[in-house]
C-alpha positions in Angstrom: -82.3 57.5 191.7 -79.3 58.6 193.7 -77.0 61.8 192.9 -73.4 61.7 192.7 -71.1 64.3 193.7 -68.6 65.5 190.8 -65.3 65.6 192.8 -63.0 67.9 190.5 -60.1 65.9 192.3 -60.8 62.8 191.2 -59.9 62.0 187.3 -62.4 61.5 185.3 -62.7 58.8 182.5 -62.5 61.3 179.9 -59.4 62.1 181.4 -57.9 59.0 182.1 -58.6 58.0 178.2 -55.8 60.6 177.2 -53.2 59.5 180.1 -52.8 56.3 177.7 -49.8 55.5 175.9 -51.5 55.6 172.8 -51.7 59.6 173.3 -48.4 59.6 175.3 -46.4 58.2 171.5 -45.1 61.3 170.3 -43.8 62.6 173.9 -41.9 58.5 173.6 -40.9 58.6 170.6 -40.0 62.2 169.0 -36.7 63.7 170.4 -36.4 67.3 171.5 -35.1 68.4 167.6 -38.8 66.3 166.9 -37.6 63.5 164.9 -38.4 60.3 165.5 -36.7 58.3 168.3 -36.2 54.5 167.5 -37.2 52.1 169.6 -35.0 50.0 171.8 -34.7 46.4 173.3 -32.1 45.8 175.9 -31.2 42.0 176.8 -29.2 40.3 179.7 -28.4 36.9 179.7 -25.4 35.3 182.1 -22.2 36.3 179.3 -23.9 39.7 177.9 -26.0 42.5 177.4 -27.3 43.2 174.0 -29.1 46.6 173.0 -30.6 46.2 169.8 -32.1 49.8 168.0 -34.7 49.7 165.2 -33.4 52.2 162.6 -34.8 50.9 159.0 -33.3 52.9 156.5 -29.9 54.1 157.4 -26.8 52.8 156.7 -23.7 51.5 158.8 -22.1 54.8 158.3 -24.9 56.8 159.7 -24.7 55.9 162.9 -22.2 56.8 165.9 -21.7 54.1 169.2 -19.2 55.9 171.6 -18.6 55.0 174.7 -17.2 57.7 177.3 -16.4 56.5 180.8 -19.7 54.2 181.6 -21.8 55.7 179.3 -22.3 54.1 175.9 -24.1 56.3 173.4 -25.8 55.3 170.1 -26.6 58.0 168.0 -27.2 58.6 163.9 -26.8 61.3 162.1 -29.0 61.2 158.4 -29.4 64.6 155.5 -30.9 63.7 152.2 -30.9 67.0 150.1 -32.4 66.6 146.1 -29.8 67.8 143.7 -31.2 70.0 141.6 -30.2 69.4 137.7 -29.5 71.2 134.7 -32.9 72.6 133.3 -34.5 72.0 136.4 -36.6 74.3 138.3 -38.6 73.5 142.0 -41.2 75.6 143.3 -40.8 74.1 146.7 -37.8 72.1 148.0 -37.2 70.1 151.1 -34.6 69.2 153.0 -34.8 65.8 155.5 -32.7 65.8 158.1 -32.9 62.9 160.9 -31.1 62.1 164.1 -31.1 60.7 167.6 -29.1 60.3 170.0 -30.1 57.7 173.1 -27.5 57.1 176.0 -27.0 54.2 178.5 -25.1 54.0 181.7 -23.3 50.6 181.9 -23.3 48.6 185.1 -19.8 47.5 186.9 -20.1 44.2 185.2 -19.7 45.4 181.9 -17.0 44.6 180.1 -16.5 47.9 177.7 -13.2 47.1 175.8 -14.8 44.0 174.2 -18.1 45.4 173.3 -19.2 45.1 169.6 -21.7 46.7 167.0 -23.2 45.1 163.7 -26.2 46.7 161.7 -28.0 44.1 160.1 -31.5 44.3 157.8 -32.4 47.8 160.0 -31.3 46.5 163.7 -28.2 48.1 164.9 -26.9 45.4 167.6 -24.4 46.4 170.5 -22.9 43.5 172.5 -21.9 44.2 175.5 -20.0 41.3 177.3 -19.8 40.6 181.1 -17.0 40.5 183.2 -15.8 37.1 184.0 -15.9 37.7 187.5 -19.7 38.8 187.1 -21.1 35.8 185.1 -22.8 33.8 187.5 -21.1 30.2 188.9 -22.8 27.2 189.1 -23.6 25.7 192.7 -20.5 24.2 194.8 -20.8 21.8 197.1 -18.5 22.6 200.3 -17.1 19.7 202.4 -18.2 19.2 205.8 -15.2 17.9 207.9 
């Protein structure tokens, strides 16, 4: 039977089991104020760039796209306090407030005064459109004289 040293350097199993991202979810997706941070997909294809946010459960109006100099920011702002009514009395009462706010730094080929939001079945979509100087051109052949 041979002995192996325990190094205290070297990471253990044990402790490589918690570096996952399974255990690493609420540092991804809770903001600072923890609520939850939706998730993003950003897309590039040769005319755009599309940055699509989950969000089920708001509305159009919740939500805030604002663009300052390069920086396009998508952020929602959501309170849903009960009412109380006549008669009524609550031993407890919450309050649920929600927001986020995630930020993006365009690139020089982005075209920001033609960019365009829609918020469709809990996807909030932001098409961003290239510059036409920065969509790529097919192949030319060059004459050899």
């Amino acid at each position: 039977m041979t002995l192996v040293r325990f190094n205290p350097q070297l990471p253990s199993l044990f402790d490589r089991f918690f570096d996952t991202e399974l255990f690493d979810w609420a540092n991804r997706h809770f903001s600072a104020t923890n609520t939850t941070m939706p998730s993003v997909n950003i897309l590039e294809t040769d005319d755009h760039f599309e940055v699509e946010v989950a969000a089920p459960g708001l509305k159009k109006s919740d939500f805030k796209v604002q663009l300052d100099r390069d920086v396009l920011t998508i952020s929602s702002e959501k309170r849903d306090e009960k009412e109380e009514k006549e008669g009524e009395r609550f031993t407890r009462r919450e309050f649920s407030y929600q927001s986020f706010s995630r930020s993006f730094t365009l690139p020089n080929s982005a075209d920001s005064d033609k960019i365009k939001a829609t918020y469709i079945d809990g996807i909030l979509k932001v098409v961003i459109p290239k510059r036409e100087e920065a969509k790529p051109k097919p192949a030319k052949q060059i004459e050899i004289h």
